[in-house]
KOLROGU-394674 format. One record per residue (C-alpha): x, y, z. Coordinates in steps of 0.05 Angstrom, whole numbers, padded with zeros to 5 digits, always signed. Layout:
! residues N
XYZ/...
//
This chain:
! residues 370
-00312+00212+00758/-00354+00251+00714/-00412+00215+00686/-00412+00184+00626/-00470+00208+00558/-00512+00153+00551/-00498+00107+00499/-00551+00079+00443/-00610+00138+00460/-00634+00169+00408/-00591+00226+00426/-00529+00187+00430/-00539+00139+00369/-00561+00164+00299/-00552+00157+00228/-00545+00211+00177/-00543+00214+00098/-00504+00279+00077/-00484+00301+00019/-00420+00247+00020/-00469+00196-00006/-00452+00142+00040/-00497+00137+00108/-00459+00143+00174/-00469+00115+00238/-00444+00165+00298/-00443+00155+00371/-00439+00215+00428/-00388+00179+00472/-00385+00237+00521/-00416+00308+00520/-00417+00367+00565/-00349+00372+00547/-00317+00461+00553/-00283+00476+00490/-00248+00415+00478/-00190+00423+00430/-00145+00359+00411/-00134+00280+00434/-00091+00233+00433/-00098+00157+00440/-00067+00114+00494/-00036+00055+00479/-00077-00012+00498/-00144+00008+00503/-00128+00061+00547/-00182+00105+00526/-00161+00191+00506/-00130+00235+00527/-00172+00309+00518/-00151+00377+00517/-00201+00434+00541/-00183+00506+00520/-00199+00529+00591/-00137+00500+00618/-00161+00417+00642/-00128+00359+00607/-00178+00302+00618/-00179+00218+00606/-00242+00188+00575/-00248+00114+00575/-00301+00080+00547/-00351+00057+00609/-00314+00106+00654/-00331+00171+00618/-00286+00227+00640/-00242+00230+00696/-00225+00298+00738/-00177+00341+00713/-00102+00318+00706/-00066+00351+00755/+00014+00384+00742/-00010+00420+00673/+00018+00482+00660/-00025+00551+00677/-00044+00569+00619/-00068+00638+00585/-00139+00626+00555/-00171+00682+00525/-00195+00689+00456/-00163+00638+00411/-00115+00616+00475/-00109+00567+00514/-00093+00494+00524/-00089+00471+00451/-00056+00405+00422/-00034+00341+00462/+00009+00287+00441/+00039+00228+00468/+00121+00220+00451/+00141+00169+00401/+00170+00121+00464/+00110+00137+00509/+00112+00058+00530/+00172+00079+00564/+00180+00139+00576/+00097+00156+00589/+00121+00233+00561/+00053+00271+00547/+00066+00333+00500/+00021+00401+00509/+00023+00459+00467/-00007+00521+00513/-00012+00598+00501/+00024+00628+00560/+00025+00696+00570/+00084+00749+00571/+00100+00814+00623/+00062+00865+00576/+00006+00812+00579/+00008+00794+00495/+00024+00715+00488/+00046+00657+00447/+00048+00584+00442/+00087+00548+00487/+00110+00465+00477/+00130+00428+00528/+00126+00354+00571/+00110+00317+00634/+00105+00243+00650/+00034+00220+00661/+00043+00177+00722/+00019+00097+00721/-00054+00116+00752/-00066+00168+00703/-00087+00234+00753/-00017+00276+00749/+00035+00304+00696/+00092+00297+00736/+00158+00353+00723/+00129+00377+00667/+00184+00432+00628/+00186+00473+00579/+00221+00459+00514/+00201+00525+00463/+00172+00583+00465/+00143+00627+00402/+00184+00690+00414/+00170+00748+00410/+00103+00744+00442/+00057+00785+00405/-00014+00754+00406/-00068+00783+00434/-00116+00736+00425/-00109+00702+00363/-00074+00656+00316/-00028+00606+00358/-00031+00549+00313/+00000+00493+00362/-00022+00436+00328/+00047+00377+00345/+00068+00322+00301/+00108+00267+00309/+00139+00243+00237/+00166+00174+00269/+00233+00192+00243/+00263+00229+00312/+00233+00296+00292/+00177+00340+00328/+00133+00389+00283/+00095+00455+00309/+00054+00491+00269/+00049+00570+00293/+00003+00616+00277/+00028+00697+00264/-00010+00725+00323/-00050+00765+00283/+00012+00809+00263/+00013+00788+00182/+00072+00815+00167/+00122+00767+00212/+00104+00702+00177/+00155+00735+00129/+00208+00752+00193/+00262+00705+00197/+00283+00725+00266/+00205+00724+00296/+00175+00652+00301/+00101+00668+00286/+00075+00650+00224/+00125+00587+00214/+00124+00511+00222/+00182+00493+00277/+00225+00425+00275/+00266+00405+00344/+00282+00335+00351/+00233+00287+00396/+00275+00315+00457/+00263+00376+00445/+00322+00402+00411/+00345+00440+00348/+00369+00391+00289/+00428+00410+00264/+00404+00399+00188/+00350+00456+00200/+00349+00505+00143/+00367+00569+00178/+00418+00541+00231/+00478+00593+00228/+00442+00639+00185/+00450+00702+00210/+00382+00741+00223/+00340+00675+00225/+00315+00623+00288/+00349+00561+00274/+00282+00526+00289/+00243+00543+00237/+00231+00487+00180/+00184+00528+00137/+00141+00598+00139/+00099+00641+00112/+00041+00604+00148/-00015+00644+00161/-00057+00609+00234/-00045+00530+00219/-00102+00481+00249/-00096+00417+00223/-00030+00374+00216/-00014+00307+00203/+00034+00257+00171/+00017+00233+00104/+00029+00164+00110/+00036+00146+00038/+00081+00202+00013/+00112+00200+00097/+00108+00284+00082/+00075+00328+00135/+00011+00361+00109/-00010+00424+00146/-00082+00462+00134/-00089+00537+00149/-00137+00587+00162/-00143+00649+00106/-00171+00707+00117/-00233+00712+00087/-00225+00655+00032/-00165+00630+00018/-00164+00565+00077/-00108+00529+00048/-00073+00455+00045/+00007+00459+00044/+00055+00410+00045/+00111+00439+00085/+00181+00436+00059/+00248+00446+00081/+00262+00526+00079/+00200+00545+00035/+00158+00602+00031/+00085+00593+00039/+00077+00667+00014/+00031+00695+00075/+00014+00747+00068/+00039+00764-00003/+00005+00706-00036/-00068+00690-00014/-00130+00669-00051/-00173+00713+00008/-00186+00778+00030/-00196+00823+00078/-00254+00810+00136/-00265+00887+00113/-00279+00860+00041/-00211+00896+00014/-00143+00870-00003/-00097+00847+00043/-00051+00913+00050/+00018+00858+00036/-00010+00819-00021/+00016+00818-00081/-00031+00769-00114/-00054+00693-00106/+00014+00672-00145/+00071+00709-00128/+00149+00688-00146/+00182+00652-00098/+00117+00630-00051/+00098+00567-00059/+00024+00542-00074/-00020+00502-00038/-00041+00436-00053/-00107+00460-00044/-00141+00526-00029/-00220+00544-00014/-00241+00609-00052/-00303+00610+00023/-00260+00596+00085/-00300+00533+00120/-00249+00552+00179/-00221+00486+00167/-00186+00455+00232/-00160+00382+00257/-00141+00333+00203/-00141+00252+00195/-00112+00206+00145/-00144+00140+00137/-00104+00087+00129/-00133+00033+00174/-00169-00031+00136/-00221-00032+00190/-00269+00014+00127/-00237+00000+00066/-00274+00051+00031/-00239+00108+00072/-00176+00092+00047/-00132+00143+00024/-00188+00195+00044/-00176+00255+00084/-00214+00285+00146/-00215+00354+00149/-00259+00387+00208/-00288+00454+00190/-00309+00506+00246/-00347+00567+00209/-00385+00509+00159/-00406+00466+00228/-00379+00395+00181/-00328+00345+00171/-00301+00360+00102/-00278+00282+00060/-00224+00293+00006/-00197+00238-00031/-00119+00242-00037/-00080+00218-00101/-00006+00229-00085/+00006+00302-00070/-00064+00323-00101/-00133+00327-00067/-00202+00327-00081/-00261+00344-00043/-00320+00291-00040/-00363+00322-00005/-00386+00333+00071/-00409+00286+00132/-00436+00311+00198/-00475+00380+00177/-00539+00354+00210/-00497+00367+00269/-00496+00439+00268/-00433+00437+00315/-00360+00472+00308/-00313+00417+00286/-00242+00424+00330/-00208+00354+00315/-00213+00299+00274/-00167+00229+00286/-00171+00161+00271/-00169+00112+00320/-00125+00052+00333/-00195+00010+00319/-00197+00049+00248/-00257+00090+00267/-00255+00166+00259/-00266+00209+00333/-00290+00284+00327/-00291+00336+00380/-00339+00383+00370/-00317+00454+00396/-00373+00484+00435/-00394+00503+00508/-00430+00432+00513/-00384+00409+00466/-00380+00328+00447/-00333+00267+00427/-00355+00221+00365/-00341+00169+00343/-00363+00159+00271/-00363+00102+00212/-00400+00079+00154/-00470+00060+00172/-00467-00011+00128/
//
C-alpha cells in the first residue's frame, strides 16, 4: 500500500477565506499523487476510484491511502494532453461491478484519439478483468491535444462522451469525423436508434451534438435532468453548453476567443453566427476551466443549486449559482492553493473532492468552515 498524507497537520488541515465570502475548511486526504485526472465513488464507503494520466488506475480509501496500481487497464498513449482520462462506474455497478475508462490510444502513423471502453473490477479490488473496447474517435488525428473524454451516465440507459477536435478546428464541423462532438451509445455500449444522424448519409450515427471545441467538464443537471458540458476556447472564449439533440455548438465559426497568436481564428465568422447555438455561459479570459459538480446534497444547504467548476490556467475552483438554464458566477474558492484544478465531484457524504493536477498532485476534500 502506498502511504497515506497525514491527516489534521497543518499541511493537511487549513482554512481559507477567498473571494467566495464564506470560509472553507479543506483536508489533503492523499498527495504525491502523478497527474491525476478523474474519480469516481464506490458504493458503500468503498473509498475512489483515481485516474492518473500516466496510465495507473488507483483505489484510495480513507485510513488505507492508495493502493498499487489496478492491474488489466488498457496501455494507454500518454503524451501531451493523453493519457488515461475519465473513469466511471456503470449505472448497475452493484451487479455488474463494470468500471468505465476513457484512454487516448494511439494509431499506426502514431497520431491518437480517445478510446471508451469496460472491465469488471473484481471483489478484492486489484484487477479489471476482460476489459473491451466499445468506441473509438475515428479518424485519429491528435497529436497531443484536445481528447475531451470526460463520460456521463444520464440514469436514463444512455452513455455521454464528450470529444475534443484534436487540435484540427475545422472537423468539429465534419459529420463523418467524430472529433469535436459529444457521442451518445446506450449504457452497453451501443448506438441508439433515436440518434440524430442514424441513416444520414455522410454522418456517424453516434454523434448527439458538435461543434465542441476540447470539452472538460460534464455532468447531469439534476434539476433540469439536461447534460451540461464546459469547454476549453482558445484564448477566451471557455464556454458552458447545454448539449442538445443534433445542435451546432458553432466551433470554430462562432467563438468569443482568439487566436494563442493574438489574431482571429482563420474559420470564425463572429461570436454569433446563424445556426450555432450559444452558450449558457462564456468567459471573455479562458480560466482553462475543467471537471464540474452540481450540488444537490442537503449535507451544506448553502451549496445548493451551486456549480463547481475547476479551472487549470487560474489555479481555483470557480462557484456559479444556477437558476434554471442560466448561471452566475459568485466568485472563487481554493486560489491560496496555487494548484491546477483537474476534477471537481461531490461526494455521496455531500462534500465536494478536488484533484489537483500536478506532478505531486493532491485529493481534497472541501466544505464550509462553519
Amino acid at each position: 500500500m502506498r502511504p497515506l498524507a497525514t491527516f489534521f497537520t497543518l499541511s493537511s488541515l487549513f482554512f481559507l477565506t477567498p473571494l467566495y465570502a464564506e470560509p472553507l475548511k479543506v483536508e489533503i486526504l492523499q498527495n504525491k499523487l502523478d497527474h491525476p485526472w478523474a474519480m469516481a465513488f464506490l458504493p458503500d464507503n468503498g473509498g475512489i476510484l483515481i485516474t492518473q494520466r500516466g496510465g495507473q488506475l488507483l483505489h484510495w480509501q480513507p485510513g488505507k491511502g492508495l493502493s498499487d496500481p489496478i492491474t488489466g487497464v488498457p496501455r494507454v498513449w500518454a503524451n501531451g494532453q493523453g493519457g488515461l482520462l475519465d473513469v466511471a462506474l456503470a449505472p448497475d455497478f452493484a451487479d455488474s461491478r463494470r468500471v468505465w475508462l476513457s484512454y487516448a490510444e494511439a494509431g499506426k502513423d502514431g497520431k491518437a484519439g480517445t478510446v471508451v471502453g469496460y472491465g469488471r473490477l473484481n471483489d478484492d479490488l486489484t484487477r479489471l478483468e476482460s476489459f473491451q473496447v466499445v468506441f473509438r474517435q475515428m479518424p485519429k488525428l491528435s497529436t497531443g491535444n484536445h481528447f475531451g473524454g470526460r463520460l456521463v451516465f444520464d440514469g436514463k440507459g444512455y452513455l455521454y462522451i464528450g470529444l475534443g477536435e484534436n487540435n484540427q478546428r475545422p472537423t468539429a464541423q465534419d459529420l463523418d469525423k467524430l472529433q469535436g462532438k459529444v457521442v451518445r451509445l446506450t449504457d452497453q455500449g451501443k448506438i441508439p436508434d433515436d440518434n440524430p444522424f442514424v441513416n444520414k448519409a455522410g454522418a456517424r450515427p453516434e454523434i448527439w451534438s458538435y461543434g465542441i471545441r476540447n470539452p472538460q467538464g460534464m455532468a447531469m443537471n439534476p434539476w433540469s435532468n439536461t447534460l451540461w458540458l464546459n469547454e476549453h476556447g482558445p484564448r477566451g472564449g471557455d464556454e458552458i453548453n447545454i448539449p442538445e439533440k443534433g445542435k451546432n455548438y458553432g466551433w470554430p465559426l462562432a467563438t468569443w476567443g482568439i487566436n494563442y497568436s493574438g489574431l482571429a481564428i482563420p474559420e470564425a465568422k463572429g461570436e454569433i453566427v446563424a445556426g450555432t447555438e450559444q452558450p449558457v455561459y462564456y468567459w471573455k479570459k479562458s480560466p482553462a476551466i475543467s471537471g464540474m459538480a452540481f450540488y444537490n446534497a442537503d449535507t451544506f444547504p448553502q451549496w445548493k443549486n451551486k456549480v463547481f467548476i475547476g479551472a487549470l490556467k487560474d489555479q481555483d475552483v470557480i462557484v456559479m449559482s444556477v437558476n434554471g438554464n442560466k448561471v452566475t458566477e459568485d466568485g472563487r474558492i481554493l486560489g491560496d492553493k496555487k494548484q491546477r484544478i483537474r476534477d471537481v465531484r461531490v461526494g455521496p457524504d455531500g462534500y465536494l473532492y478536488v484533484l489537483t493536477d500536478e506532478s505531486e498532485g493532491e485529493l481534497l476534500k472541501v466544505s464550509p468552515a462553519g
